[in-house]
N, C-alpha and C positions, 0 to 999 in steps of 0.2 A: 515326288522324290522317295525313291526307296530305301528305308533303311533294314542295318543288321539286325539280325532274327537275335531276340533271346538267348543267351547262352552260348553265343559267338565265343569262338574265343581268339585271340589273336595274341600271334607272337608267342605261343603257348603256355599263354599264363594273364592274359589278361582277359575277365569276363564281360561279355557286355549284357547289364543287369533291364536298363529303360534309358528312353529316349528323355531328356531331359530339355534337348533345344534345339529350333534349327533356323539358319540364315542363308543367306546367300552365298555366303564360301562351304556352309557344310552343315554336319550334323554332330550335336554332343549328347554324349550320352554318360548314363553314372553308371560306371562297372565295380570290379574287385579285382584286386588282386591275389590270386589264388594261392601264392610263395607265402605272402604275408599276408592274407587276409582283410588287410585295410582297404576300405573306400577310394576309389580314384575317379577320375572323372578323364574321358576319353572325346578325343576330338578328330572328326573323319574329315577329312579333304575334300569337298561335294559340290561343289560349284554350280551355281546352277546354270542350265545349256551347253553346260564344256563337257559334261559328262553323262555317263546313264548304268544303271545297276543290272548287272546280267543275274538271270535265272540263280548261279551258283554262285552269287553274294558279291560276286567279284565288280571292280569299275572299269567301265570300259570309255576310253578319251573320243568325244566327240569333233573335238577340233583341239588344231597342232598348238593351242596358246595354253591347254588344262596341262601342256607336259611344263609349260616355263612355271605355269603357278604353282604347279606340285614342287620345282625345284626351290622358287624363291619362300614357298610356307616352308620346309625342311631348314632352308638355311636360317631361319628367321628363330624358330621354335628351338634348332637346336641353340642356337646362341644366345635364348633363354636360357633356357637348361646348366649350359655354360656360367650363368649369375643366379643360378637359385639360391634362396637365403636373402635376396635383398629385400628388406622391410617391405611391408607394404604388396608387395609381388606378388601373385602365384607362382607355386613353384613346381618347374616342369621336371620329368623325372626318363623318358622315356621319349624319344624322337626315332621311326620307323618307317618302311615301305613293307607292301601288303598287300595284295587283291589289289592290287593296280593304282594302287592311291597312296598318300601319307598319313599317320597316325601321329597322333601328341598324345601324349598319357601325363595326366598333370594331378595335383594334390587336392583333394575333394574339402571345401572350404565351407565348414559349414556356419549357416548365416544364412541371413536376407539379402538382398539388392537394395540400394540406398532410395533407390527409385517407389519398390513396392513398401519401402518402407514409409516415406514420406506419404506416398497415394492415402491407401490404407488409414493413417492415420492423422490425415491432413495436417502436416508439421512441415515446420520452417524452421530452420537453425540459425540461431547467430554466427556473423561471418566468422565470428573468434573462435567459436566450439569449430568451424571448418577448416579455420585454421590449422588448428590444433591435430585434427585428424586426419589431415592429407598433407603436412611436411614429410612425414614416411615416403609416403608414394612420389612428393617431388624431389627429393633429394635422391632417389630409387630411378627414377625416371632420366635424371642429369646424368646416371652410369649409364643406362640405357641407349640413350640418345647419343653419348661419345660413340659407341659402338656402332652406330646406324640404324638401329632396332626405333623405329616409329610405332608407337600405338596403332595410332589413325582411327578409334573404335570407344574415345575416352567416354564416357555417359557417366549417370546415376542408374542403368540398367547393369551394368560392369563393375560397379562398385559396391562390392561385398560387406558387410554388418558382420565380422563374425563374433561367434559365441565366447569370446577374448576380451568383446568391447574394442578391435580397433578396425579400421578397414580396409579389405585387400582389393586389390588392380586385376579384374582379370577378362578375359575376351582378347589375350592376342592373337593372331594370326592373320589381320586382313589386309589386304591387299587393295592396290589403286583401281579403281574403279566398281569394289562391293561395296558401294552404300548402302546401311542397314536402314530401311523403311522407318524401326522404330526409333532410330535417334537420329535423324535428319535437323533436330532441331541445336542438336551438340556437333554438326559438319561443319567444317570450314570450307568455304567455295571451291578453294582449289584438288576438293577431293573428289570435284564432280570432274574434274578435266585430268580425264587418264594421260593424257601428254604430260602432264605435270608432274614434276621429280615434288615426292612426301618430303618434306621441314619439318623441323622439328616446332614452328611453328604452329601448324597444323595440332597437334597434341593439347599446345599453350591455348588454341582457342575450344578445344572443347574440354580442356579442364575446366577453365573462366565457366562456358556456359555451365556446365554442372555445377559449379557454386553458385552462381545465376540464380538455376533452378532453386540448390537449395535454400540461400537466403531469403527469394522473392516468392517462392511458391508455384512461382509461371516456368513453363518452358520456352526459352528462347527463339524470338522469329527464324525461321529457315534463313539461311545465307544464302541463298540464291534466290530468294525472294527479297532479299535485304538491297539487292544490287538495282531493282528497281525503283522500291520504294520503302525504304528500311522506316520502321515504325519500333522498333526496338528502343522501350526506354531505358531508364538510370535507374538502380535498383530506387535510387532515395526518390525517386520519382510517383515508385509506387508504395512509398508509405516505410521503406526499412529504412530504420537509425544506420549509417554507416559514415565512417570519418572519407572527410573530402578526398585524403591519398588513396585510401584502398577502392575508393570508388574510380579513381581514376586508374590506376594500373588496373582494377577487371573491369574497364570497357577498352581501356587499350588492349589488352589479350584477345577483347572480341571484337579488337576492329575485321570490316570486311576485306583488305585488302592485306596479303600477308608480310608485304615488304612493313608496314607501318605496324605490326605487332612488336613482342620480346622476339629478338632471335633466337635465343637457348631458354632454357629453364633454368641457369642458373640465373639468366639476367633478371626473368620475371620473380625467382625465390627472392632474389636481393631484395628486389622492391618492394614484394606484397610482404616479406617478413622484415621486411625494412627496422623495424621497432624491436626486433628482438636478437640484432648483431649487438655483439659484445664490443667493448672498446677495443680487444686485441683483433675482432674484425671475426672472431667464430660465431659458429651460426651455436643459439640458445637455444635447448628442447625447452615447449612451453610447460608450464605446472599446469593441471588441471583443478580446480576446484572443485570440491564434493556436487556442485549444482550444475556441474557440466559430464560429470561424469555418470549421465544416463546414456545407459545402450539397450539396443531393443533388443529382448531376448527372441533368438533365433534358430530353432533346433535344424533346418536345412536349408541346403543353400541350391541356389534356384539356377537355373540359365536365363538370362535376359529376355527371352522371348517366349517363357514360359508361363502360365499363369502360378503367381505362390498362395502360400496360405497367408492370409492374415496373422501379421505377431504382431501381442499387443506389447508396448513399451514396458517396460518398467515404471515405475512411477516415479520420479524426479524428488527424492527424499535430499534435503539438506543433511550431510552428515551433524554429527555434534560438534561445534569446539568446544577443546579441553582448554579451559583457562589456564592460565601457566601460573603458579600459584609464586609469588613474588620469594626471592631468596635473602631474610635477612641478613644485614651486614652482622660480622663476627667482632663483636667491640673488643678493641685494644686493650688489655689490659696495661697499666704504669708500670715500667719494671722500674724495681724496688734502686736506692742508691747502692754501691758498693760497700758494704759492712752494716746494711741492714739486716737485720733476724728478723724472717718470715716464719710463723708461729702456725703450727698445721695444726693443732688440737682445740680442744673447745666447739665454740660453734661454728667453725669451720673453716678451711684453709684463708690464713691472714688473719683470721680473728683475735683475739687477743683476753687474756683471761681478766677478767675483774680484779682490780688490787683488792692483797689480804687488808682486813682491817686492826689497824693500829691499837697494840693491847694497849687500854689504862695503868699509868705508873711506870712507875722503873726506868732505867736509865741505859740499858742494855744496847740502844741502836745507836745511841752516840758515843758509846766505844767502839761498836765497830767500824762506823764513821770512819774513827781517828784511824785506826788500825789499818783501812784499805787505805787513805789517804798516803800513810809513811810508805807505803808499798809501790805507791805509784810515781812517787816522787823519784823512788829509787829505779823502776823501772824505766824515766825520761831521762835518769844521769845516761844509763846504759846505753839506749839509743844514741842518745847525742857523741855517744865515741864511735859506733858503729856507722854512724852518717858521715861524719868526718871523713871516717875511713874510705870508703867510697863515692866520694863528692864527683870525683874526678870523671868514672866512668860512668857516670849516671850522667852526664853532663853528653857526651859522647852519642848514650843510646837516645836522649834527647831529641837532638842534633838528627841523627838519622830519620827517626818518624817524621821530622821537619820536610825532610830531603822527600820521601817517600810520598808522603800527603800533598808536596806542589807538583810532582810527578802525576800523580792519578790526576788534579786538576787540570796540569794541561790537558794529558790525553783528553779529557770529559771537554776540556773547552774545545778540541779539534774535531769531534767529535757529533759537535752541538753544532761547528761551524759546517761542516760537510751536510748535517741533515738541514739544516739552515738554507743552504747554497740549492739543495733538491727540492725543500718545499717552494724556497723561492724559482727553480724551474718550472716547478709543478704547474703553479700561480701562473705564469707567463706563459705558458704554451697551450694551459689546459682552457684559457679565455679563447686563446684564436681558436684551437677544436671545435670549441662550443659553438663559437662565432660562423663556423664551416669554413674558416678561413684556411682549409688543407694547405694548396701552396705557397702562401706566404709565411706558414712555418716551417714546410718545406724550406723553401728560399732562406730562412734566419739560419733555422739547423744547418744547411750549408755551408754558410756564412763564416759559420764557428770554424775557430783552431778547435780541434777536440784533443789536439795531444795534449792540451793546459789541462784538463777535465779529469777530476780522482776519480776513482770506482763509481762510486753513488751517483754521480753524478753522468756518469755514464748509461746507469741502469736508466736512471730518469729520461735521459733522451731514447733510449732505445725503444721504449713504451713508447714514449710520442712519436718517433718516427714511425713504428710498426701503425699505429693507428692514423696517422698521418696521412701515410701512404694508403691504407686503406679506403679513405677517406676521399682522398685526390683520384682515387681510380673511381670508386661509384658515379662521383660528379664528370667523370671522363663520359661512362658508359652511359650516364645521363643526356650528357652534353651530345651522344652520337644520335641515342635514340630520337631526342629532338630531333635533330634533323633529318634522320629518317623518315619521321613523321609529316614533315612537312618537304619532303622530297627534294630537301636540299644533301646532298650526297656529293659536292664539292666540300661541303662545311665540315663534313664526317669523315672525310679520307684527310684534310688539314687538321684535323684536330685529334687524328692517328698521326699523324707528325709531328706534331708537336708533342703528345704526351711521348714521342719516342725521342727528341730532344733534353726530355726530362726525365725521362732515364738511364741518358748519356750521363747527364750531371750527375746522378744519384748515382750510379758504378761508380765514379770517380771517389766519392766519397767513404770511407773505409766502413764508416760505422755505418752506411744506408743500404752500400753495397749488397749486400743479404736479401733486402727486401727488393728488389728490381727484377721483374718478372716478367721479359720482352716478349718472351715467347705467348705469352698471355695477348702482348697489345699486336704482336702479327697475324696471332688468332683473329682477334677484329678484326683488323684490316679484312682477311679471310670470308668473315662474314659478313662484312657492309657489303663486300664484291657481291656473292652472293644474292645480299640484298638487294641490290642494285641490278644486277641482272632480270630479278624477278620483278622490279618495278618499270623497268623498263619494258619488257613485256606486259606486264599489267595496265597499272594505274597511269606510269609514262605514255602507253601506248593508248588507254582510251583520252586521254588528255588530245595527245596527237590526231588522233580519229576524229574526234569533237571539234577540232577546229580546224580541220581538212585542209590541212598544210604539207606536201609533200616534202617539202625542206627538210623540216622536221623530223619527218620519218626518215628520210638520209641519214641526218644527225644522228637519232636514235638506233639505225641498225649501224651507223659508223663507230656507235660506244659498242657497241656487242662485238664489232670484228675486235676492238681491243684489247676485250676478254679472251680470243682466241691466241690474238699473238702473245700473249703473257700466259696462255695454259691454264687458265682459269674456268674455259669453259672450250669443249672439244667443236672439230670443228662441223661433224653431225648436228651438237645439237642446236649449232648457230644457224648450220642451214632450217633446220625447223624452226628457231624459232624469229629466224627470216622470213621465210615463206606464211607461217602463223601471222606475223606480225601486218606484212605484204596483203595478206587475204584478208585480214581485218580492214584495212585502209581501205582497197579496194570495194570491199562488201560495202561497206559503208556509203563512198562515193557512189555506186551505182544506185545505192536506195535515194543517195540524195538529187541523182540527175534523174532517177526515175519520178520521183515527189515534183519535180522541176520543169516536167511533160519533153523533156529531153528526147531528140526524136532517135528510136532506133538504133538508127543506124551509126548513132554519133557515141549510142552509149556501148554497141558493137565493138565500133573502133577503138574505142578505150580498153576494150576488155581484151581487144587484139594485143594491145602494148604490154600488157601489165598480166598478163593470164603467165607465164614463165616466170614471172617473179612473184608468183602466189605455191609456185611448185607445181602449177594443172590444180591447182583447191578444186573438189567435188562440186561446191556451192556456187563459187564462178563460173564455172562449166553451164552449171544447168542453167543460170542467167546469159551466159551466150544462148543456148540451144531457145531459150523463151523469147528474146529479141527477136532469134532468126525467124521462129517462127511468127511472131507478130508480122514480121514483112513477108510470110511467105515459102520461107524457104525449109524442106526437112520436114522435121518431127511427126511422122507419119505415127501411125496408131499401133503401139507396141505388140499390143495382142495378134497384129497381123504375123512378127517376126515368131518364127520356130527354129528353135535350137538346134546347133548341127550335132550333135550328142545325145544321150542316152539317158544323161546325169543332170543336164539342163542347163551344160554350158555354150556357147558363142565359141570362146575359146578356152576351153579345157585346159592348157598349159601354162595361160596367160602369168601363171602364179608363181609357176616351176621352172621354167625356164625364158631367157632371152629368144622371142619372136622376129620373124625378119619380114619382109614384106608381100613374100609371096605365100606367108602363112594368113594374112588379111587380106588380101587383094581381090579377094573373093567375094567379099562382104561388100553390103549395099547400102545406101546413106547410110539407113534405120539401123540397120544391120550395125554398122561401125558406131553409130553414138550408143546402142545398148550393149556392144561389146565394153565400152567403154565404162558406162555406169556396171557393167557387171564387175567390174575389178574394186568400184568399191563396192559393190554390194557382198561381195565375197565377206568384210569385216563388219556386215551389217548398217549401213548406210538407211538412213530413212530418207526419202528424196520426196524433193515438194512437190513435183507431178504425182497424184494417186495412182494415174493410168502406168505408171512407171514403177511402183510399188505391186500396186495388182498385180505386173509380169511377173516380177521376181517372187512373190508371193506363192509363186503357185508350183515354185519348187523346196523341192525339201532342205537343200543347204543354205537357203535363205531365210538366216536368223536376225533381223528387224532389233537392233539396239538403241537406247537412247544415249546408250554412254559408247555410240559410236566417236573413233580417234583417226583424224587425220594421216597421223602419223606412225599410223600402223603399216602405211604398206612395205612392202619388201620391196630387195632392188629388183627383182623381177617385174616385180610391179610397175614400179615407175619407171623402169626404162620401157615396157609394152605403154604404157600410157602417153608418155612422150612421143615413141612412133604412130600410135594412132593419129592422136592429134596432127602429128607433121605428114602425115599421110591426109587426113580430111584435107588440111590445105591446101595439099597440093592439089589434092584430086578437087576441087574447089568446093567441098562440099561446106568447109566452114569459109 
């Protein structure tokens, strides 16, 4: 793979400085920007075999599928671009065509890879510090994923350490069918089968395995080796402390099957942050502790596939506490009675001066005695005319403070009764909460007259309801995923009726009304379909295969037509995954009549019935063409046939255009069963005959995939593949 020379520059302004990484969709590299001078990190579109670099730097498209990939990376990248700023993210700055290819120009992050970090320094994280550091990226991910935007590419190779202390998400851009060699062990199965529409499942399971990683130390068995013989233990299995919940939501993220995973990421944040929802049902940022907040110092940031330098961590310092130094109480001081003299001189305010001492002799203080006595006497006549005088309206303003003072105690006693009436709600609703008894407080709060209910007491249900409900929907999403799990998918569309009977009841109610959020539970529904779709191609369909029951498989493709007629699923892609479905059955059966010394000619006639409702399958074919020949008939020696072309085609147009019979008719057994296989070998077919490979081999447009797709061909295709076929037969050659 050739990459840009040094000093490239693109789009007039963007530099390319080194090659920093390269995969199977392309090459990144770390530039500048020339306007502004900052560090960027630049990513070329490079696919490998779809493309090839001319002399003059330019890309030139080797086959018609590097134009869809070019257009599906643009739309992808740009609609990054579109959400930069979300936590946790790289942020994309610049989306472009160029020299024949696409460009992303993204924000240069600098840091380690969580990957080379852990290698390096042989460390293992508690699931909590993992927590803690990748809620960003999931709640980042849940905008993401509304939008359609699929990672497909999650690892600890892509997950950035930066020089911030927190960590960024980055390696978008790939597409179905680049698995990256180096994290195969972070794939979810269904990203080995290019037929397969991306989930946002798919993401849930290699986020799970990279916490996997980080917690246990190990990388995660291969998923398609797991489908055989899954040997994949439980983190606690290998020796990490982790609570029974979290351990069960991350191997359900890593189940092998994707219908039995979380649907969304917000289903899986619910659960794995399960302990850190708030009673009003918001999600809590976690606090980190001084002992958690070690980050490895990281001066650059690496591409996945690149070797980095060793950073050594920080060293894990306990901050200090600062004890809180207690605040004493401020003692009351007595206030004084009314016509007390507080005395501020001497030794200090209040104090009081020592009495003079009593001269010896004389008689001097017992006149004045007498003296104030006559004084006061006469001051008490006075009074007593002056009280007379006003007896009357002193009686009055009495009277009033009377009035005044049982006033303030009622309000205080109504008062004391309203918070009285709340704490006593509080008390009774905050047990059934506790208890998880969501709908039967649901059901009470119903129950109520709420027009009887003063303010306070209003606030007080409205808390419970709000948590109530939030409460009664998790146990909903609970109660689906179960059955998901265990592939009961009647129990999970009933129990999306029912929760939608109950929030018939809840609109009706004035005060709940608010909280009923339909739209949320048709989503599900949405989703089970979905789910169900994918299970029944799946895990449905090996279940049915395993116990080689045709019925069955009726059954099974009778639920798919009913996906079509409700518009749930088109009717393209029922036909595939009819015929996927059809070819699996059948493959199977023939391995088992063939195990079963099945003569021939019996497992022939079989493949005669059933080869149209596989679509013509490649792999059926060539099990007709190996029977025929066990008795004899055909399959003469490829290397004899010579192409009637230039280019090394049979038929050159088979691709391009609708064939009619007199463009074949020309062709000889051999002749027409390699015409035949050349129509898939066009999308890279690897075919179980060698001698059959070797032909094709020996031309140039014959590029040999393992992530060959059935359901690749065009209608050119299969309607020339269909005439072939109904030509052999006729002509009797099959």
């Amino acid at each position: 793979m050739g990459n840009l020379e040094t000093d490239t520059i693109l789009k007039g302004k963007y530099q390319i400085k080194s090659v920093l990484g390269k995969n199977a969709l392309g090459i990144t590299y770390k530039g500048a920007d020339t306007m502004s001078g900052s560090s960027i990190v630049v990513r070329e579109l490079f696919p490998e075999g779809l493309c090839s670099r001319m002399q003059d730097g330019t890309v030139a498209a080797k086959e018609e599928s590097f134009h869809r990939k070019k257009e599906q990376y643009i739309r992808q990248m740009q609609l990054l671009s579109r959400h930069s700023g979300l936590d946790g993210i790289v942020d994309v700055h610049d989306v472009f065509e160029e020299r024949g290819t696409a460009y992303c120009v993204m924000e240069y992050v600098a840091g380690v890879s969580l990957e080379k970090y852990l290698s390096n320094n042989n460390k293992q994280f508690p699931l909590k510090r993992m927590k803690e550091l990748l809620l960003p990226i999931v709640q980042s991910l849940s905008v993401l994923h509304k939008e359609g935007l699929i990672h497909q590419n999650i690892s600890p190779d892509n997950l950035i350490f930066t020089n911030q202390g927190i960590l960024k998400l980055i390696g978008f851009g790939c597409m179905e069918g680049q698995i990256s060699s180096a994290g195969t062990g972070y794939v979810p199965v269904e990203l080995y089968r290019r037929q397969q529409e991306c989930k946002p499942a798919a993401d849930i399971y290699s986020l799970c395995a990279s916490i996997y990683r980080c917690i246990t130390g190990v990388v995660p068995q291969d998923a398609y080796a797991r489908l055989n013989d899954d040997q994949l233990r439980k983190p606690s299995q290998l020796g990490v402390s982790i609570d029974a919940g979290d351990e069960a939501v991350l191997m359900m993220g890593l189940n092998i099957y994707e219908e039995k995973r979380f649907q969304t990421i917000t289903a899986f944040q619910n659960a794995f942050y399960r302990s850190q929802i708030s009673h009003s049902g918001a999600q809590q940022q976690p606090s980190l502790s001084a002992s958690q907040q070690s980050i490895p110092s990281a001066p650059q940031q690496q591409a996945p596939s690149v070797p980095q330098q060793s950073v050594p961590p920080v060293s894990q310092q306990q901050a200090p506490s600062v004890p809180q130094q207690p605040v004493p109480p401020v003692p009351q001081q007595p206030v004084p009675p009314v016509g007390t003299i507080i005395q501020t001189g001497g030794n200090g305010a209040g104090s009081q001066k020592p009495p003079k001492q009593k001269k010896k002799g004389g008689n001097g203080g017992m006149i004045a005695i007498a003296a104030i006595g006559g004084i006061l006497i006469i001051g008490l006549g006075i009074s007593a005319f002056f009280l007379a005088k006003d007896l009357l309206p002193g009686i009055g303003k009495s009277a009033k403070v009377m009035v005044d003072t049982e006033h303030d105690e009622e309000e205080n006693s109504t008062e004391g009764e309203s918070e009285s009436a709340k704490t006593s709600i509080d008390s009774e609703y905050e047990e059934m909460l506790a208890a998880g008894d969501f709908t039967g407080a649901l059901d009470k709060i119903l129950a109520l007259d709420t027009t009887e209910l003063n303010a306070r007491e209003k606030d007080a249900l409205s808390d419970i309801l709000s948590r109530a409900v939030a409460g009664q929907y998790t146990e909903f999403e609970n109660r689906i995923s179960e059955s998901q799990t265990a592939g009961a998918y009647e129990d999970a569309f009933a129990a999306v009726d029912e929760e939608l009977a109950l929030y018939d009841r809840l609109a009706a109610n004035s005060m709940a009304a608010q909280y009923v959020n339909r739209q949320q539970v048709e989503d599900k529904r949405t989703s089970i379909k979905q789910s169900h779709m994918n299970y029944l191609t799946g895990k449905g369909l090996d279940d049915v295969v395993g116990q080689d029951d045709e019925g069955e498989l009726e059954k099974l493709i009778a639920s798919l037509q009913e996906y079509v007629s409700d518009g749930t699923m088109s009717q393209e892609e029922f036909e595939k995954s009819r015929n996927s479905a059809y070819a699996r059955f059948v493959l199977g059966k023939i391995g088992r009549m063939g195990n079963s010394n099945a003569a021939p000619a019996e497992i022939i006639t079989y493949i005669d019935e059933k080869l149209s409702d596989t679509g013509n399958n490649s792999s059926v074919l060539e099990y007709w063409d190996y029977y025929r020949a066990v008795m004899g008939y055909g399959a003469g020696n490829p290397a004899t046939v010579h192409p009637s072309s230039a280019s090394g085609f049979l038929l050159p147009d088979s691709n391009s255009m609708n064939l009619t019979t007199n463009d074949i008719s020309h062709l000889s057994d051999d002749e027409m069963r390699l015409a035949i296989y050349e129509i898939f070998a066009r999308h890279g077919k690897i075919f179980q005959d060698q001698a059959v490979n070797n032909y094709f081999q020996a031309f140039s447009w014959y590029q040999p995939s393992s992530n060959y797709d059935e359901s690749a061909l065009n209608a050119y295709e299969k309607y020339n593949l269909n005439l072939l076929i109904e030509y052999q037969i006729a002509k009797g050659y099959r």
